[in-house]
KOLLO-78611 format. One record per residue: residue in one letter; chain; x, y, z of N, C-alpha, C in turn. Coordinates in steps of 0.1 Angstrom, whole numbers, plus 5000, padded with zeros to 4 digits. Atoms other than C-alpha are relative to their C-alpha. Example, Ala and Ser with C-alpha at 12.3 -4.5 7.8 and 13.67 -1.06 7.14 Angstrom:
2
<atom code="A" unit="A" n_px="5009" n_py="4988" n_pz="5000" ca_px="5123" ca_py="4955" ca_pz="5078" c_px="5009" c_py="5012" c_pz="5000"/>
<atom code="S" unit="A" n_px="4991" n_py="4989" n_pz="5000" ca_px="5137" ca_py="4989" ca_pz="5071" c_px="4992" c_py="5011" c_pz="5008"/>
//
This chain:
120
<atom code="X" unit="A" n_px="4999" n_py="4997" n_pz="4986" ca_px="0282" ca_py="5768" ca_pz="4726" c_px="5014" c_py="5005" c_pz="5004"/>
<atom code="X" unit="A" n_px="4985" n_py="4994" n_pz="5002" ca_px="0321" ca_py="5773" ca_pz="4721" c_px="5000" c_py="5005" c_pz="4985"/>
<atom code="X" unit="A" n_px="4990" n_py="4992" n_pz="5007" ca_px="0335" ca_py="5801" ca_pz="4699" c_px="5010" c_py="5001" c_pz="4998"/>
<atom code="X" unit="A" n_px="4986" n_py="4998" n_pz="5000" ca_px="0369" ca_py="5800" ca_pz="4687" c_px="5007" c_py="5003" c_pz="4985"/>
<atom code="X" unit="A" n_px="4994" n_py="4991" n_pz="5011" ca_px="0390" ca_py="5824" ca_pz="4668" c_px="5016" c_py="5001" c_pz="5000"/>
<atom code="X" unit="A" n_px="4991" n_py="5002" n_pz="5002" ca_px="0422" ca_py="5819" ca_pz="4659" c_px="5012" c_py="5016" c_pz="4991"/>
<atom code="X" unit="A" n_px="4989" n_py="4995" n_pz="5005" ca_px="0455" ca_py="5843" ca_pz="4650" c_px="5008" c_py="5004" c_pz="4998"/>
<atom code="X" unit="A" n_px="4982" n_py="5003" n_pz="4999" ca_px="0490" ca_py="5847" ca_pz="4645" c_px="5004" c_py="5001" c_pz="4986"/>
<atom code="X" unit="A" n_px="4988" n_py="5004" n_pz="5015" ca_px="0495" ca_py="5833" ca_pz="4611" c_px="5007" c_py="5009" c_pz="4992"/>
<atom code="X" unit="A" n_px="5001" n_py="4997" n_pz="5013" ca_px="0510" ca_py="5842" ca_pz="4585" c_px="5017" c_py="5000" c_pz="4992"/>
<atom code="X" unit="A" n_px="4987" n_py="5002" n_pz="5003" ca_px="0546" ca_py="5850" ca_pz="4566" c_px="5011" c_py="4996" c_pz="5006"/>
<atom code="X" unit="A" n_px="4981" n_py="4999" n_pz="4992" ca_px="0582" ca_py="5841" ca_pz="4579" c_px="5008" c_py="4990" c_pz="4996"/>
<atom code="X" unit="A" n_px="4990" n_py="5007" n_pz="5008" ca_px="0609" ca_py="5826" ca_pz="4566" c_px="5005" c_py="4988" c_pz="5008"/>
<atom code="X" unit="A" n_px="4991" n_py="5011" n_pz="4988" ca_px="0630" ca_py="5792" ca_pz="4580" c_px="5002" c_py="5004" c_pz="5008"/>
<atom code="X" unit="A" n_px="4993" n_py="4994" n_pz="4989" ca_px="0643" ca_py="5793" ca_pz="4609" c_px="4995" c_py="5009" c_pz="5007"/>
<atom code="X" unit="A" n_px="5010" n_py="4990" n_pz="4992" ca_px="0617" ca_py="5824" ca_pz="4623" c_px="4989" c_py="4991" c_pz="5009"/>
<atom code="X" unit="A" n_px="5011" n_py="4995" n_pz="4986" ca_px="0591" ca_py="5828" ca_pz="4650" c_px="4991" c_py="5003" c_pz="4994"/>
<atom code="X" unit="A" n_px="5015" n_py="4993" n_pz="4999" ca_px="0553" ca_py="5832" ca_pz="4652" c_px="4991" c_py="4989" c_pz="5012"/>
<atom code="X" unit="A" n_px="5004" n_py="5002" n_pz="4995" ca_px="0531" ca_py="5830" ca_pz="4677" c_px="4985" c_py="5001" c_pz="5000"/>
<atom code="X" unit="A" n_px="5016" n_py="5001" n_pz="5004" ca_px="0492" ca_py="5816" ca_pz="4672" c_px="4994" c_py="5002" c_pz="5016"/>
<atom code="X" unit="A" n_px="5007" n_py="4998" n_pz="4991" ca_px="0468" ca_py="5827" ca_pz="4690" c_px="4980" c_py="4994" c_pz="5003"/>
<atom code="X" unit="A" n_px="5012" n_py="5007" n_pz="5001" ca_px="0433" ca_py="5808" ca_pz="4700" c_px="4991" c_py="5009" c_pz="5011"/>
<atom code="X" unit="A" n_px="5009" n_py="4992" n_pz="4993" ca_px="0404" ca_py="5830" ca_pz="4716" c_px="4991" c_py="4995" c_pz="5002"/>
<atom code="X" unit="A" n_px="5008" n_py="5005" n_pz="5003" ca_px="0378" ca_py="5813" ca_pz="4729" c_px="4985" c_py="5010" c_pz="5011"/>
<atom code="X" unit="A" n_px="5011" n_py="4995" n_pz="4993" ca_px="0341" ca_py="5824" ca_pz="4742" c_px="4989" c_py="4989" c_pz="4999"/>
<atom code="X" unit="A" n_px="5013" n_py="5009" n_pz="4994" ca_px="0308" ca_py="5805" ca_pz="4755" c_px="5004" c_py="4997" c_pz="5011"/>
<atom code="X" unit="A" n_px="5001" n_py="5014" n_pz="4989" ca_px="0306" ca_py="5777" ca_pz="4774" c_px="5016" c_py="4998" c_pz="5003"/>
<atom code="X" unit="A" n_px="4986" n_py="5003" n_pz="4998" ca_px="0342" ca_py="5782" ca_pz="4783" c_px="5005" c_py="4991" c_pz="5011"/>
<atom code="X" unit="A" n_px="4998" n_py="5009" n_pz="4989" ca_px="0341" ca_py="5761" ca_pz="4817" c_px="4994" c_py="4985" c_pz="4995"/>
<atom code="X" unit="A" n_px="5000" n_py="5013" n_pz="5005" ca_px="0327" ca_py="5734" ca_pz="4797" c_px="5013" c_py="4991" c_pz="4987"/>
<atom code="X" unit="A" n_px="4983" n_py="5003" n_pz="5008" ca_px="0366" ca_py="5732" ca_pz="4779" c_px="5004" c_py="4988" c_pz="5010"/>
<atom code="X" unit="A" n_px="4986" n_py="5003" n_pz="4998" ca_px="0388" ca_py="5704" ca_pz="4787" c_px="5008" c_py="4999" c_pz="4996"/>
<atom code="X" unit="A" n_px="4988" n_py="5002" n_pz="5009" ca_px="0411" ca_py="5702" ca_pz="4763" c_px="4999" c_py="5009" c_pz="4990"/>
<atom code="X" unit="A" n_px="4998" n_py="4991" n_pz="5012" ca_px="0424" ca_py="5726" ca_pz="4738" c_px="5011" c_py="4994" c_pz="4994"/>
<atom code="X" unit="A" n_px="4986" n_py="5003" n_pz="5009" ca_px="0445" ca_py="5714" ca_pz="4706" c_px="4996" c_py="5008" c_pz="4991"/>
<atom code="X" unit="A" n_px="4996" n_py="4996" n_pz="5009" ca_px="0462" ca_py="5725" ca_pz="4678" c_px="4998" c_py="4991" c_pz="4988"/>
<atom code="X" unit="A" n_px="4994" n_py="5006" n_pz="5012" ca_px="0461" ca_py="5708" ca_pz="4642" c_px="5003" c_py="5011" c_pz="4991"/>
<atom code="X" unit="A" n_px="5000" n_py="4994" n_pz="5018" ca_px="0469" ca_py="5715" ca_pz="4607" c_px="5002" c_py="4991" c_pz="4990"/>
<atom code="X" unit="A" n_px="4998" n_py="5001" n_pz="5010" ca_px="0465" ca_py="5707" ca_pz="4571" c_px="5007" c_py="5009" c_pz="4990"/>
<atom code="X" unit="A" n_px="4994" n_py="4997" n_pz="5013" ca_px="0486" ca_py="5709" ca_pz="4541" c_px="4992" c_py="5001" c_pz="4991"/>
<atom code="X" unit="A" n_px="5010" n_py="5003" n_pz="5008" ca_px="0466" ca_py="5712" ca_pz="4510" c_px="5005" c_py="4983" c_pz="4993"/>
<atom code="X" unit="A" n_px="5000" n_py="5017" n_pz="5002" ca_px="0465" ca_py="5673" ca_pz="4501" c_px="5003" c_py="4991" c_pz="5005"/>
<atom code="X" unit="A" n_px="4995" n_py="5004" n_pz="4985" ca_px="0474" ca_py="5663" ca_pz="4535" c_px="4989" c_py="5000" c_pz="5012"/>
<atom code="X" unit="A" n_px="5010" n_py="5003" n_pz="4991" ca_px="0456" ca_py="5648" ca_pz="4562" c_px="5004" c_py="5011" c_pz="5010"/>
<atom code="X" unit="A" n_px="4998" n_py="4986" n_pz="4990" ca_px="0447" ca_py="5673" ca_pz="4591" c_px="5004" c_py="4992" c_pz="5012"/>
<atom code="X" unit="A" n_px="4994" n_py="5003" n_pz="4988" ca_px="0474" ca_py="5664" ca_pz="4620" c_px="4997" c_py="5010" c_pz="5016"/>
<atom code="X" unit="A" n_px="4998" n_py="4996" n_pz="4988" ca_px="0474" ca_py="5668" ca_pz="4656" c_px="5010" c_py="5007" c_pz="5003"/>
<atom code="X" unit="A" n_px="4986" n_py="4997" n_pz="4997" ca_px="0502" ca_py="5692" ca_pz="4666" c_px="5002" c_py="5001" c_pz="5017"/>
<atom code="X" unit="A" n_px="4996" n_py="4996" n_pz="4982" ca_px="0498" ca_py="5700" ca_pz="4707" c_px="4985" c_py="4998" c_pz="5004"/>
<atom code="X" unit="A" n_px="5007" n_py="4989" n_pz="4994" ca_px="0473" ca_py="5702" ca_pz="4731" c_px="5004" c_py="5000" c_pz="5015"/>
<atom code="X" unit="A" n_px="4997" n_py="4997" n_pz="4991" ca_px="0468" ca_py="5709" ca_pz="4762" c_px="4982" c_py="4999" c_pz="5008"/>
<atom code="X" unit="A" n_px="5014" n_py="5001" n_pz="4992" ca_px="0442" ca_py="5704" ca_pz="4792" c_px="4995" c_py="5007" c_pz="5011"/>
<atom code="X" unit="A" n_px="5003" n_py="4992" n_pz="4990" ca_px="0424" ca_py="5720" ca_pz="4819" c_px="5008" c_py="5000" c_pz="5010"/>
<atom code="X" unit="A" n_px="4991" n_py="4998" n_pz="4992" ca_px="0450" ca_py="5710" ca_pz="4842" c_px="5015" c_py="5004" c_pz="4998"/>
<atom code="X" unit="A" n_px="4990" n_py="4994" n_pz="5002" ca_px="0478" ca_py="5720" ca_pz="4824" c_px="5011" c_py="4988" c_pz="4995"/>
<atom code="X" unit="A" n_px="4990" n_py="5012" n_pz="5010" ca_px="0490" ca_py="5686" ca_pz="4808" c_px="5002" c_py="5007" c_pz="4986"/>
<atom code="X" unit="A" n_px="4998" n_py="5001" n_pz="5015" ca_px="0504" ca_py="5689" ca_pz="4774" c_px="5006" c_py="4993" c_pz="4993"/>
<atom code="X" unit="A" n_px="5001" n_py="5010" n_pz="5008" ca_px="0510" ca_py="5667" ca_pz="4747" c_px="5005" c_py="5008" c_pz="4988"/>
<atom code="X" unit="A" n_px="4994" n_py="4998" n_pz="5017" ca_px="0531" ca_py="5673" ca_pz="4709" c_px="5006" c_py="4987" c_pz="4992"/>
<atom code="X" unit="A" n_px="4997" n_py="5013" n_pz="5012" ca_px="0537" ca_py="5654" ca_pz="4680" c_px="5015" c_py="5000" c_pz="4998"/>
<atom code="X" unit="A" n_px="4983" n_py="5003" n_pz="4993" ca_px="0572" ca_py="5645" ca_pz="4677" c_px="5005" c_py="5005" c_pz="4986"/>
<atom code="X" unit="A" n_px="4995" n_py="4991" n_pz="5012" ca_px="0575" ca_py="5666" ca_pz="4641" c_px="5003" c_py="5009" c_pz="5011"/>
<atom code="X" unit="A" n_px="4999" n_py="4989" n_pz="4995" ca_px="0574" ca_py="5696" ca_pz="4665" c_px="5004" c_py="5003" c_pz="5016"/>
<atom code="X" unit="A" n_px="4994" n_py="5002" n_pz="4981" ca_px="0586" ca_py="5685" ca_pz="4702" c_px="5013" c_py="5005" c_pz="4997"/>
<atom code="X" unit="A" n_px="4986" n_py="4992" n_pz="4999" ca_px="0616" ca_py="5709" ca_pz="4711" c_px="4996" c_py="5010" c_pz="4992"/>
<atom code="X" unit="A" n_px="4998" n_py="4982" n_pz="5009" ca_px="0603" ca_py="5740" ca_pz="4685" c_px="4984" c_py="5008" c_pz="5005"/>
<atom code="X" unit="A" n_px="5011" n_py="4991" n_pz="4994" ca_px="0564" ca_py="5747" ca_pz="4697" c_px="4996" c_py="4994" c_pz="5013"/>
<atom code="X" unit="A" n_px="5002" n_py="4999" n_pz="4986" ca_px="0552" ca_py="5753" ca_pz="4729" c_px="4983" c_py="5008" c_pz="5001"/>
<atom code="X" unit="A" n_px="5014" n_py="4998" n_pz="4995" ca_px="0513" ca_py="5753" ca_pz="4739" c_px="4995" c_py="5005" c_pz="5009"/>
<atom code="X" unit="A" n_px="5003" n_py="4993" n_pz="4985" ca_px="0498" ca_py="5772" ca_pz="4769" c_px="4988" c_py="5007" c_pz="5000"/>
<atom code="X" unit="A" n_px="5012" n_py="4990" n_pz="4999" ca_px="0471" ca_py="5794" ca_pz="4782" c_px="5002" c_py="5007" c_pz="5006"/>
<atom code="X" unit="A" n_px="5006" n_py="4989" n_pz="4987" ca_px="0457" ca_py="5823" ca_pz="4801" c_px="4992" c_py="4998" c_pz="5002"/>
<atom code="X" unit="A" n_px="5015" n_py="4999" n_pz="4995" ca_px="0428" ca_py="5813" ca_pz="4819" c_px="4995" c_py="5007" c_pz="5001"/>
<atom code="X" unit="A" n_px="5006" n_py="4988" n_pz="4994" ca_px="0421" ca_py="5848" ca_pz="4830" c_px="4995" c_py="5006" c_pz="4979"/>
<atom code="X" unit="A" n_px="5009" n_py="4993" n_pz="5012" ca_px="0417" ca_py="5860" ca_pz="4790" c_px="4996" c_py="4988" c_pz="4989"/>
<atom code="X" unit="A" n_px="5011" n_py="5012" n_pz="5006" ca_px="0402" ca_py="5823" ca_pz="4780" c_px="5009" c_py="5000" c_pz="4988"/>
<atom code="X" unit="A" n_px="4997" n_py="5001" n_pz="5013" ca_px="0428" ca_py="5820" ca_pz="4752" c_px="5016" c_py="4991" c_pz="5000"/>
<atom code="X" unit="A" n_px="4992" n_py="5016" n_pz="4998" ca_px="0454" ca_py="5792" ca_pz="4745" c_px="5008" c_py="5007" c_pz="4986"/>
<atom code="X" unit="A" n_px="4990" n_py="4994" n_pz="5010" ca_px="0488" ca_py="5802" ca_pz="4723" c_px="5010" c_py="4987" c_pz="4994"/>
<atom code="X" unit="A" n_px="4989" n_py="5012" n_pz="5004" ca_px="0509" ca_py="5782" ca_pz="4701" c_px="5012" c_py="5006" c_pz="4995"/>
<atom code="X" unit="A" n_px="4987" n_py="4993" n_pz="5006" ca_px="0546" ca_py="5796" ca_pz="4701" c_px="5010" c_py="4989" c_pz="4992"/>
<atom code="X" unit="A" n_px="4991" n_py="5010" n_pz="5013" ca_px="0562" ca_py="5781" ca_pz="4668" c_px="5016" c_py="5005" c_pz="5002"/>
<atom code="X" unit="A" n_px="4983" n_py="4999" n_pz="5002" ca_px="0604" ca_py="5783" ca_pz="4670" c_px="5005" c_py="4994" c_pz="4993"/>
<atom code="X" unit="A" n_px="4990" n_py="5007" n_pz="5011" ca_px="0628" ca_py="5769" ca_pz="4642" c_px="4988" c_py="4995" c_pz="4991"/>
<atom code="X" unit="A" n_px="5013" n_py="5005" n_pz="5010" ca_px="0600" ca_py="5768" ca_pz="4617" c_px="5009" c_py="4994" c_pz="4987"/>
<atom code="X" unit="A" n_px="4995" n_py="5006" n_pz="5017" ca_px="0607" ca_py="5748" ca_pz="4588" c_px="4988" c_py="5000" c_pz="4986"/>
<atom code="X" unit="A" n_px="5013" n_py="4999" n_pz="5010" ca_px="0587" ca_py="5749" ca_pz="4552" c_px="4988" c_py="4989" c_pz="5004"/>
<atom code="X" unit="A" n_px="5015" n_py="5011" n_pz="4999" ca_px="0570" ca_py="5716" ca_pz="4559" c_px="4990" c_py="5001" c_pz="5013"/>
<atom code="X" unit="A" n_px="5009" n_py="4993" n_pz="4987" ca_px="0551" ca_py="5734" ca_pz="4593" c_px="4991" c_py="5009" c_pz="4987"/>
<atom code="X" unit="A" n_px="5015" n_py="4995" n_pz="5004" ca_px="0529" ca_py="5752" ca_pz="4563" c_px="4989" c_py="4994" c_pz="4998"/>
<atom code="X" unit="A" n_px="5014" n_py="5008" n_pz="5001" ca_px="0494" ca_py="5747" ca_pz="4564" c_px="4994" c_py="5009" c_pz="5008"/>
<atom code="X" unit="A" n_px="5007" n_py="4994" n_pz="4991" ca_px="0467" ca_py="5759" ca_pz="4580" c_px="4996" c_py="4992" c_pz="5010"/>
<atom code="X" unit="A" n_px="4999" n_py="4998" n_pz="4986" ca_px="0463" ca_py="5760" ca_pz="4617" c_px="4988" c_py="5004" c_pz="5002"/>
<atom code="X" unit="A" n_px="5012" n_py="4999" n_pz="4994" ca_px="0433" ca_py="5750" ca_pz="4635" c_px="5001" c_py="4999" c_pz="5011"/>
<atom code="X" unit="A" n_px="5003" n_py="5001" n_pz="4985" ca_px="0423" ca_py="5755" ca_pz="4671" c_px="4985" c_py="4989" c_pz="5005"/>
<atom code="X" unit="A" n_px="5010" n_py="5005" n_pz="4999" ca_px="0399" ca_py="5732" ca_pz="4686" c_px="5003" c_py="4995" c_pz="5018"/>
<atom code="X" unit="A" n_px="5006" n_py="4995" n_pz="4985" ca_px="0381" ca_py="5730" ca_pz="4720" c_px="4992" c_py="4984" c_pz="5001"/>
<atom code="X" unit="A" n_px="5008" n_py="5010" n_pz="4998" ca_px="0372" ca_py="5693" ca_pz="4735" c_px="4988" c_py="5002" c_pz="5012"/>
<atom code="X" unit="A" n_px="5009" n_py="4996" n_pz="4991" ca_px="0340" ca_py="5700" ca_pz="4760" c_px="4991" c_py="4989" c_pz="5004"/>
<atom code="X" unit="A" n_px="5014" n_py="5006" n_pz="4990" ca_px="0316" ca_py="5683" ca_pz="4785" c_px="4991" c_py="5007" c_pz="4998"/>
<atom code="X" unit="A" n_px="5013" n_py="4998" n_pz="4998" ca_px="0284" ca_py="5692" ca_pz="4777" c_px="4993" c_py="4997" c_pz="5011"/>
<atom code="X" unit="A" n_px="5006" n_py="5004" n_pz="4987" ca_px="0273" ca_py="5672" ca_pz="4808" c_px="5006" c_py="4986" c_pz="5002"/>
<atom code="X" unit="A" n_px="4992" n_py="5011" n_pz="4997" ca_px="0289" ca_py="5642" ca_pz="4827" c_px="4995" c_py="4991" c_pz="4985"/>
<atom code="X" unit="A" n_px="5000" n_py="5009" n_pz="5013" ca_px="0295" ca_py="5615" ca_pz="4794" c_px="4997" c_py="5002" c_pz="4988"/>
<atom code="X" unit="A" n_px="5000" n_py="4989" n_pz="5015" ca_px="0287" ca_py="5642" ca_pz="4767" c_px="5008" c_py="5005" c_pz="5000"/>
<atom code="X" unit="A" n_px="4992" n_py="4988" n_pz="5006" ca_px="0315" ca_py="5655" ca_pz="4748" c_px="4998" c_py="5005" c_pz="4987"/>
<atom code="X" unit="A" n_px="4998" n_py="4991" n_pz="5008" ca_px="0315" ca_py="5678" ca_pz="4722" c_px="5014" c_py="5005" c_pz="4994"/>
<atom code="X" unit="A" n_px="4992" n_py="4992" n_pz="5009" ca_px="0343" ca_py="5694" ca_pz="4694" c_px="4997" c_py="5010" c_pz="4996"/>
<atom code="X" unit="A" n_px="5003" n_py="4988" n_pz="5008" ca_px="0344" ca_py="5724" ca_pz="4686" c_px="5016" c_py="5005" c_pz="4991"/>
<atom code="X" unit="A" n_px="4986" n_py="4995" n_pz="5011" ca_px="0370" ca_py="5739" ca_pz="4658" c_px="5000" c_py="5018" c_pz="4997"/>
<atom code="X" unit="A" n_px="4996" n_py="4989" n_pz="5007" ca_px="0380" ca_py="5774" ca_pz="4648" c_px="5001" c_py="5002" c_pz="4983"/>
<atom code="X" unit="A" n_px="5004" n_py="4997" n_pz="5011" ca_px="0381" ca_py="5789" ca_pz="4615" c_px="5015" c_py="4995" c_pz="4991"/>
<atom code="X" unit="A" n_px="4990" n_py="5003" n_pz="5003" ca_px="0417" ca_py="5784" ca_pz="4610" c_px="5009" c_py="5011" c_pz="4997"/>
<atom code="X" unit="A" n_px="4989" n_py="4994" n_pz="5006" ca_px="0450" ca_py="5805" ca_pz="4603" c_px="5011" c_py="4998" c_pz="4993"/>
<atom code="X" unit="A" n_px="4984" n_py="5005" n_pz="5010" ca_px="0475" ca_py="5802" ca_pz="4572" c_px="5011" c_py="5004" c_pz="5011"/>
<atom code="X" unit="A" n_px="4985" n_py="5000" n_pz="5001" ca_px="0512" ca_py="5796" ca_pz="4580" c_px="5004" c_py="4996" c_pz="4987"/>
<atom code="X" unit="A" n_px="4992" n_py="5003" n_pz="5009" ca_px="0534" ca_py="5798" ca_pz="4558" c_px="5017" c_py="5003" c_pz="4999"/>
<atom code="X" unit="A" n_px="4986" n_py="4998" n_pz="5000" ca_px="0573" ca_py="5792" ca_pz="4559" c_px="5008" c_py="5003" c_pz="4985"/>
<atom code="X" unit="A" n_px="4991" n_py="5000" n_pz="5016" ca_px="0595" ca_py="5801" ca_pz="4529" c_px="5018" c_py="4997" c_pz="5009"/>
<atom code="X" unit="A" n_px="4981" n_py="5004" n_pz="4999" ca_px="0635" ca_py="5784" ca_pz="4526" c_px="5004" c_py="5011" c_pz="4994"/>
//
């Protein structure tokens, strides 16, 4: 019922910039919450941000002070701007969409995912 496409990722060195991007389509008014995670390969898949219909946001305290979470409700898509990247931010980067299906039904939906990858 939710679609979500993810991208941004990809090369940059310490210390650089990238900015993820989450696209979502369906049932888009049945969104309340959009986060971010990622896995390392042999690493559990962390929470890094989200963010809610009203515009709360929330980050994990590896990355409070370098990314910044947000949306455009007009083009349905939710951004994750990474600053002062360090190597251990690689992994891939998933988008995910928490939804009401109907009062006391929620639903997950996830994205496909996008590599990061930092080099020192």
């Amino acid at each position: 019922q939710v679609r979500l496409v993810e991208s941004g990722g990809g090369l940059v060195q310490a210390g650089g910039s990238l900015r993820l991007s989450c696209a979502a389509s369906g049932s888009v008014f049945s969104i309340r919450t959009i986060g971010w995670y990622r896995q390392a390969p042999g690493k559990q898949r962390d929470l890094v941000a989200t963010i809610t219909s009203g515009g709360n946001t929330n980050y994990a305290d590896s990355v409070k002070g370098r990314f910044t979470i947000s949306r455009d409700n007009a083009k349905n898509t939710v951004f994750l701007q990474m600053n002062s990247l360090k190597p251990e931010d690689t992994a891939v980067y998933f988008c995910t969409a928490g939804s009401e299906l109907r009062p006391g039904l929620l639903a997950t939906y996830w994205g496909q995912g996008t590599q990061v990858t930092v080099s020192s």
